[in-house]
N, C-alpha and C positions, 0 to 999 in steps of 0.2 A: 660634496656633502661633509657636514663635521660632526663628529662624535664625541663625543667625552668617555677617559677613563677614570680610575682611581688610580693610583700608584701611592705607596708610601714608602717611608725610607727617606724622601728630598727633606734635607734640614737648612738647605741655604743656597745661595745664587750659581754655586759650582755646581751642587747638586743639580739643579735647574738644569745647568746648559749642558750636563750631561747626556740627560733624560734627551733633551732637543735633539744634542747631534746625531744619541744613537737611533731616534726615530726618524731623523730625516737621512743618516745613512741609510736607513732599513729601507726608506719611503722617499727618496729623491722626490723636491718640488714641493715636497707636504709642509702646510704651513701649523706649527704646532704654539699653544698658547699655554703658559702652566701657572695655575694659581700655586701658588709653593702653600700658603698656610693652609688650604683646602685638600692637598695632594689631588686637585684635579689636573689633568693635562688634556688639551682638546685637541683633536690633528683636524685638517680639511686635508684631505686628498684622496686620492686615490688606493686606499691600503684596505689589509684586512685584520681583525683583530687579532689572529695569531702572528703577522708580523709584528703588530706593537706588542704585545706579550712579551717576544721573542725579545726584540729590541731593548724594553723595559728591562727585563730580567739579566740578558747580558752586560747590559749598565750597570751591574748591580744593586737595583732598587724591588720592591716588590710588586707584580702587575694584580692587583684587587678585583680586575673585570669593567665591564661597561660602567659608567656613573648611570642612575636613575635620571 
């Protein structure tokens, strides 16, 4: 199943694959999608939202919660 959050803070392509590794470290296998101009990031796998919080935040970006 995939979700969408918001995250803000990503301003460019490093930013991005930040975000990515520390959610797919948090979340082994998860396939993660990130619109950078939207600050959306979608994961498919098997996770829950306080790991990507989790993951998000020690990245140093900000986790905003679920997208609508």
């Amino acid at each position: 199943m995939a979700k969408t959050y918001r995250v803000s803070g990503m301003t460019c392509g490093g930013c991005a694959r930040s975000v990515e590794k520390a959610i797919q470290t948090s979340v082994p296998g998860a396939q993660v999608t990130i619109e950078l101009q939207s600050g959306r990031v979608t994961v498919e796998g098997a996770c829950s939202d306080d790991q990507i919080e989790r993951a998000v935040t020690e990245a140093g970006f900000d986790y905003e919660g679920v997208a609508s």
